[in-house]
ROTITI-875002 format. One line per 5 residues: their letters; for each residue x, y, z of N, C-alpha, C, O. Coordinates in Angstrom, 1 decimal, padded with zeros to 4 digits, always signed. Atoms other than C-alpha are relative to their C-alpha. Layout:
A = X Y Z X Y Z X Y Z X Y Z ~ ... .
//
This chain:
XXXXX = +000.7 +001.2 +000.2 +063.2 +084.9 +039.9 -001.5 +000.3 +000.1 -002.0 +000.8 +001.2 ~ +001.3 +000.0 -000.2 +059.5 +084.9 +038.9 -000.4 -001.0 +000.6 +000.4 -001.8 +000.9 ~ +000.5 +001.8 -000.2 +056.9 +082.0 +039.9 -001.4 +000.6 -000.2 -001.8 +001.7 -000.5 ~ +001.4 -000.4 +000.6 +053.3 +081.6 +039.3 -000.7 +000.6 +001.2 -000.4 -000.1 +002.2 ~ +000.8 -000.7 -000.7 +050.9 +084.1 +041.4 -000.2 -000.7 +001.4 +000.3 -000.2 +002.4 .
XXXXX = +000.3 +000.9 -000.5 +049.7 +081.4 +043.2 +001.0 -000.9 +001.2 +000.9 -001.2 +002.4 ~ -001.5 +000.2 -001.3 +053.2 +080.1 +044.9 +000.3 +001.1 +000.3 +000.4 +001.0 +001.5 ~ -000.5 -001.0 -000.5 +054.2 +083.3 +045.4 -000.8 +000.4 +001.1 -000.3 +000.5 +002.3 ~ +001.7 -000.5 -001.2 +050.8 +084.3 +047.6 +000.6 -001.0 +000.8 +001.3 -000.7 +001.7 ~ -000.4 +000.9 -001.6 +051.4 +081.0 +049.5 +001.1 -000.6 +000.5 +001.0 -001.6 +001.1 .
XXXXX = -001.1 +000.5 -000.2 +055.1 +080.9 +049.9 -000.3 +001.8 +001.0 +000.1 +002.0 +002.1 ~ +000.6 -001.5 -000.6 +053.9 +084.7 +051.1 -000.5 -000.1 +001.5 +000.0 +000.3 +002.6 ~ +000.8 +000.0 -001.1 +051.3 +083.8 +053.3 +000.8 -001.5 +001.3 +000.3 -002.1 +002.2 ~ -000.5 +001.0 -000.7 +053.7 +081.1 +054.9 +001.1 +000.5 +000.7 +001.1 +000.2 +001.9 ~ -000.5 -001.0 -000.7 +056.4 +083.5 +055.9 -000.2 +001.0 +001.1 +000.6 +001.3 +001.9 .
XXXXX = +000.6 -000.4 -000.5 +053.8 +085.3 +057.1 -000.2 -000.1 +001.4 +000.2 +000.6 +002.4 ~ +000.1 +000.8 -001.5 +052.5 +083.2 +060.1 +001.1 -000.7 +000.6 +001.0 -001.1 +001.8 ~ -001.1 +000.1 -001.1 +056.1 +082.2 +060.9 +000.2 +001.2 +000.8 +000.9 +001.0 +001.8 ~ -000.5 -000.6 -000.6 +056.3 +085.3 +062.1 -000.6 +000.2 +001.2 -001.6 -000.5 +001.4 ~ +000.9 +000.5 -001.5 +055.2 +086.0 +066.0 -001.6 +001.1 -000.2 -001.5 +002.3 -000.6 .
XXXXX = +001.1 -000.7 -000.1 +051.4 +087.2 +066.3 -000.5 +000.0 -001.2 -001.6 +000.4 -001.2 ~ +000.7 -000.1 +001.2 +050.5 +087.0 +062.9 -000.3 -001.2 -000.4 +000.4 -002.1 -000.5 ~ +001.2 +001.0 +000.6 +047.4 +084.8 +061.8 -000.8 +000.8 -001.4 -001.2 +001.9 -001.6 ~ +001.4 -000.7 +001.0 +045.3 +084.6 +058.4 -001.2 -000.7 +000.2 -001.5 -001.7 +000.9 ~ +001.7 +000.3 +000.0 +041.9 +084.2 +058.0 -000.6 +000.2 -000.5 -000.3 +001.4 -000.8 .
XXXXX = +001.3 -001.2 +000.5 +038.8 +085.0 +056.3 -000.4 +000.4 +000.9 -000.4 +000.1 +002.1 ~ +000.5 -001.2 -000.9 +037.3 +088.0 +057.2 -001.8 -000.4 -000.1 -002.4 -000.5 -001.1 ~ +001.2 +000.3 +000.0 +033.7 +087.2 +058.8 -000.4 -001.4 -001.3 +000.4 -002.3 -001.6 ~ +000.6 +001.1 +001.5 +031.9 +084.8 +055.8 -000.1 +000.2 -001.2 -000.8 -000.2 -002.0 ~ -000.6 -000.5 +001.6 +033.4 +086.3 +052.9 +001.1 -000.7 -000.4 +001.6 -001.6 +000.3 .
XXXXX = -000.8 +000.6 +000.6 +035.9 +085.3 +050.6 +001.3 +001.0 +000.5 +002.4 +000.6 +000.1 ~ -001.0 -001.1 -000.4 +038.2 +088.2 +052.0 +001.0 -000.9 +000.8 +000.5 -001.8 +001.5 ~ -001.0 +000.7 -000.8 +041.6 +086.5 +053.5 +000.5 +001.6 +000.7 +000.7 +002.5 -000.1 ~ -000.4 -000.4 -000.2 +042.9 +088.6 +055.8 +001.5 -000.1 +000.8 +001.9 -001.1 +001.4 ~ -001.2 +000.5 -001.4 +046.0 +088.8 +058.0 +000.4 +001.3 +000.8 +000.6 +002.5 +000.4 .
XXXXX = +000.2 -000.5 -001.2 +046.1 +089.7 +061.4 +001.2 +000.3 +001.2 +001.7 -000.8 +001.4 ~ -001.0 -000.3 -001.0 +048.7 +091.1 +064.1 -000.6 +000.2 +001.4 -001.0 +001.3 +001.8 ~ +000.7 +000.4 -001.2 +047.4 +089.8 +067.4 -001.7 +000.2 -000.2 -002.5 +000.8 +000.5 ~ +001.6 -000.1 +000.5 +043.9 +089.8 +066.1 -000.5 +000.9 -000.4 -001.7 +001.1 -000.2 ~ +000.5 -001.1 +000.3 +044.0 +092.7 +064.6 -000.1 +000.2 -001.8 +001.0 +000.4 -002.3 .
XXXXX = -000.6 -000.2 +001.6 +043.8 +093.0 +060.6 +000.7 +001.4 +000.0 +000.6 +002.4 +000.7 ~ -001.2 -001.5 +000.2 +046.3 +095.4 +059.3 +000.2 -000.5 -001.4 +001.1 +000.1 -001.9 ~ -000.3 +000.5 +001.3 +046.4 +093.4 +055.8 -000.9 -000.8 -000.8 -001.5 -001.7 -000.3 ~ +001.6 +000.9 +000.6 +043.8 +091.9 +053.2 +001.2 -000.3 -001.2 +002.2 +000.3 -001.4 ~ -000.8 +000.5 +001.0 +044.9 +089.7 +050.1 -001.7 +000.3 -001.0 -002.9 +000.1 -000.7 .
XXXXX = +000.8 +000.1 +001.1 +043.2 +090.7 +046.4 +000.8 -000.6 -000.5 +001.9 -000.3 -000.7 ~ -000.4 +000.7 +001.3 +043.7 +088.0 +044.1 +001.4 -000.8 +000.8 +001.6 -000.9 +002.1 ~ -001.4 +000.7 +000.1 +047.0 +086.2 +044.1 +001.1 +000.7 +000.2 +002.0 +000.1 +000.7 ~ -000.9 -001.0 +000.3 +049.2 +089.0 +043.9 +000.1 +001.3 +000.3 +000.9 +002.1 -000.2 ~ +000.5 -001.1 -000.1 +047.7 +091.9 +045.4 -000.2 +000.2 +001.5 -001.3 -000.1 +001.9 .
XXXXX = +000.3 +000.0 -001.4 +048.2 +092.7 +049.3 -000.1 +001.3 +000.3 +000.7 +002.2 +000.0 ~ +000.0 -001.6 -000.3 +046.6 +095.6 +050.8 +000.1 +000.1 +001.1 -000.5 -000.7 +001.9 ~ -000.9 -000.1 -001.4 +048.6 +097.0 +053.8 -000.5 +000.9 +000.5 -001.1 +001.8 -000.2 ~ +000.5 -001.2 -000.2 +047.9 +099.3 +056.1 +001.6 +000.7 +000.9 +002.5 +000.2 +001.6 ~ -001.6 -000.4 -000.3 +050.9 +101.6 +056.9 +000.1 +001.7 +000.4 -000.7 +002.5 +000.1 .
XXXXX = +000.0 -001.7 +000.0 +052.1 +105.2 +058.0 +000.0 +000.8 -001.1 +000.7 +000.7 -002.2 ~ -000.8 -001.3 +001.2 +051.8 +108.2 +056.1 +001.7 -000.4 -000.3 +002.1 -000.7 -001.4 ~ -001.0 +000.1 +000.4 +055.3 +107.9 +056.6 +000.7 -001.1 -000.3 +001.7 -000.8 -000.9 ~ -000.5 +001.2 +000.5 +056.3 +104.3 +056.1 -000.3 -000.2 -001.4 +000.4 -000.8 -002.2 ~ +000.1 -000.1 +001.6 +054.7 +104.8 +052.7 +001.3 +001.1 -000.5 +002.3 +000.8 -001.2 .
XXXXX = -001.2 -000.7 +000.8 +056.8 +108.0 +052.0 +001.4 -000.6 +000.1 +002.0 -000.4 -000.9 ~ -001.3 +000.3 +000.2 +060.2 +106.5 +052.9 +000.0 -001.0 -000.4 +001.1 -001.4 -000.6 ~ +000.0 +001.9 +001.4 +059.3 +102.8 +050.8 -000.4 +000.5 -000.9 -000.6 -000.2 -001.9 ~ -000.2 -000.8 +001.4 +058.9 +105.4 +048.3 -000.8 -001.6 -000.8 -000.5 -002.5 -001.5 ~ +000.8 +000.9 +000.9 +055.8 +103.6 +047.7 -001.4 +000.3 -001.0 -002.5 +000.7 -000.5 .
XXXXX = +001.2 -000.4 +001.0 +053.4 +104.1 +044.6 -001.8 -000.4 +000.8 -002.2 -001.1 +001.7 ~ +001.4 +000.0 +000.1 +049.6 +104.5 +044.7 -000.6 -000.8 -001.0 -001.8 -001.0 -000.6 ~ +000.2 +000.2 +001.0 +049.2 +102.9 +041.4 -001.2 -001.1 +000.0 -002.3 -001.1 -000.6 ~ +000.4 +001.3 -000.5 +048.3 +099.4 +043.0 -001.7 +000.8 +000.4 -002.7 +000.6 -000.3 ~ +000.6 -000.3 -000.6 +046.0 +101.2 +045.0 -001.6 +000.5 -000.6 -002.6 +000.2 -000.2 .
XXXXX = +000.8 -000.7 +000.6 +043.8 +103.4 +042.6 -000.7 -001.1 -000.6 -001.9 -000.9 -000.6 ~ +000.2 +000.5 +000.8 +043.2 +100.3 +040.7 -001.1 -000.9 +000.8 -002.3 -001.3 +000.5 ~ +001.1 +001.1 -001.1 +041.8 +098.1 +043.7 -001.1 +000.5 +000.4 -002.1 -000.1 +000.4 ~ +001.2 -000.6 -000.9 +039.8 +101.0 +045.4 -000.1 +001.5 -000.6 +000.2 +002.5 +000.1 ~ +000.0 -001.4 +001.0 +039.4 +103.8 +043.0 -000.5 +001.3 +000.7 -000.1 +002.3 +000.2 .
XXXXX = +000.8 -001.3 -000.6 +037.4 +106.4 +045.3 +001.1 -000.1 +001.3 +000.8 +000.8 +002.1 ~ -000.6 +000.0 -000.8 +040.3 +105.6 +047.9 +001.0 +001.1 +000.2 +001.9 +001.4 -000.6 ~ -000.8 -001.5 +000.2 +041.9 +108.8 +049.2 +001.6 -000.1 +000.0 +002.2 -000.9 +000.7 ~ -001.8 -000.4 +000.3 +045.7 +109.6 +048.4 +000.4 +000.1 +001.1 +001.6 -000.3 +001.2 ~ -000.7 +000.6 -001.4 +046.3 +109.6 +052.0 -000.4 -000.5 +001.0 -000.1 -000.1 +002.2 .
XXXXX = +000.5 +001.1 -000.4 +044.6 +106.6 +053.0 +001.1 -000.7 +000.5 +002.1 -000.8 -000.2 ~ -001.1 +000.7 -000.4 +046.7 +104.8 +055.2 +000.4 -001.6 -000.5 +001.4 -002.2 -000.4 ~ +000.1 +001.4 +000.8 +045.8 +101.6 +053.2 +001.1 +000.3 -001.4 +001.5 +001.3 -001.9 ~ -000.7 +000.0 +001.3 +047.9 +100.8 +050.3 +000.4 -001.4 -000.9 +001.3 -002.2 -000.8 ~ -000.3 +001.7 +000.7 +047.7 +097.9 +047.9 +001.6 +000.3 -000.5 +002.0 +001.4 -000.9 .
XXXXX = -001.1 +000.2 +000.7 +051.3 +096.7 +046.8 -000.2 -001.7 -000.8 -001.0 -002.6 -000.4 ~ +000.5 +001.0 +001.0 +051.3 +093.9 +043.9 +001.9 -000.3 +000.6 +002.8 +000.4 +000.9 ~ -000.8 +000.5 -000.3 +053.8 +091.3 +044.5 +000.4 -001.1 -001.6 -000.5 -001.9 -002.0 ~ +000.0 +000.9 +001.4 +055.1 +089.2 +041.0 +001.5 -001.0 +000.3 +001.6 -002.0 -000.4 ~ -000.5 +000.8 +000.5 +058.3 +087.8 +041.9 +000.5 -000.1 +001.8 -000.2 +000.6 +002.6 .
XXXXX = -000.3 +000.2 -000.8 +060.1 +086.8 +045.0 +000.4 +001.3 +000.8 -000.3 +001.7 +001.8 ~ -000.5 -001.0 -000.2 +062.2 +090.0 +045.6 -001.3 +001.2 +000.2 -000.8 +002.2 +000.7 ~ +000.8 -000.5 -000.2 +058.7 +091.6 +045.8 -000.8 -000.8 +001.4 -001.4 -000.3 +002.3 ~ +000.7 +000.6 -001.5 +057.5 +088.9 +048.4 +001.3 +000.6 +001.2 +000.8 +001.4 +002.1 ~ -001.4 -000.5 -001.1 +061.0 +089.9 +050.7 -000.6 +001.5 +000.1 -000.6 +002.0 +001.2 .
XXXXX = +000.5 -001.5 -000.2 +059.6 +093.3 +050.3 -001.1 +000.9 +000.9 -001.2 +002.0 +001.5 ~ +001.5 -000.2 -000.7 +056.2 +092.8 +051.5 +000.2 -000.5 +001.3 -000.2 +000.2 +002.2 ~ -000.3 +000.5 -001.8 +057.4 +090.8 +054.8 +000.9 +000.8 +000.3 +001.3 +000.4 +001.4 ~ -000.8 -001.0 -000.6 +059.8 +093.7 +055.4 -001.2 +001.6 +000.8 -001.1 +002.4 +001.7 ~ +000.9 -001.2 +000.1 +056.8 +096.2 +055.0 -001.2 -000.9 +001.0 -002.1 -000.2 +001.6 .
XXXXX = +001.1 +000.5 -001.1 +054.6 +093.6 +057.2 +001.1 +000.8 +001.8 +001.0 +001.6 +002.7 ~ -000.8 -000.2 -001.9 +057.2 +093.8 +060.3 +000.0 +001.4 +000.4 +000.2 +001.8 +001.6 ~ -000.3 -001.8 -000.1 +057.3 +097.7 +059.7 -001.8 +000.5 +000.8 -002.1 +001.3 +001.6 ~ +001.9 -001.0 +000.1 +053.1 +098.3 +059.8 -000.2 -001.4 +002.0 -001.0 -001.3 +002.9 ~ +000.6 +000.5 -001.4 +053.3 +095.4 +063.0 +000.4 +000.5 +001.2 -000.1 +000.4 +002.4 .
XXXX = -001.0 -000.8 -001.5 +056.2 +097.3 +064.9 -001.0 +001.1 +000.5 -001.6 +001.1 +001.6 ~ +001.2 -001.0 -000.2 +053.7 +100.4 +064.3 -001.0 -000.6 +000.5 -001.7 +000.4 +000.8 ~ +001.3 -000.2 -000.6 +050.8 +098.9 +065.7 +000.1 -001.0 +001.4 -000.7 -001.9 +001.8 ~ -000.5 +001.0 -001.3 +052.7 +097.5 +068.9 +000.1 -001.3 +000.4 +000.6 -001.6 +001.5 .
//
């Protein structure tokens, strides 16, 4: 099941803060939303559909997860930048991202 950008982000970011320690926010007085694991960012939203995570070397290699996202957001960003945008379009991609939130929150205690 698809939906429009827009519910998906905030059926996203609603999952999100059910979970324990996690708050969003803008970042400082910008338009940047971020979301936070005890006050810590570990995640920024581009656009509607576009959440950039921050995750292990190896939590990327075993979610056998692309760069693709990545190159396109922050183009000078290195290949083993712990950051990694993932694009979200349909529900089965939001389930994916809150699987890959709980993973980068366990990692950062």
């Amino acid at each position: 099941m698809t939906g429009a950008p827009a519910q998906l982000r905030s059926d996203l970011e609603e999952r999100l803060v059910a979970l324990d320690g996690i708050s969003i926010a803008p970042w400082k007085d910008t338009q940047l939303i971020t979301v936070r694991f005890r006050g810590k960012e570990f995640a920024h939203f581009h656009g509607d559909d576009i959440l950039d995570i921050r995750l292990s070397q190896k939590i990327i290699r075993e979610e056998q997860l692309s760069r693709d996202v990545s190159l396109k957001i922050h183009p000078n960003r290195s290949k083993n930048s712990i950051w990694i945008g993932v694009a979200f379009t349909n529900e089965a991609e939001v389930d994916h991202l809150v699987h890959l939130v709980k993973l980068s929150c366990a990692s950062l205690g």
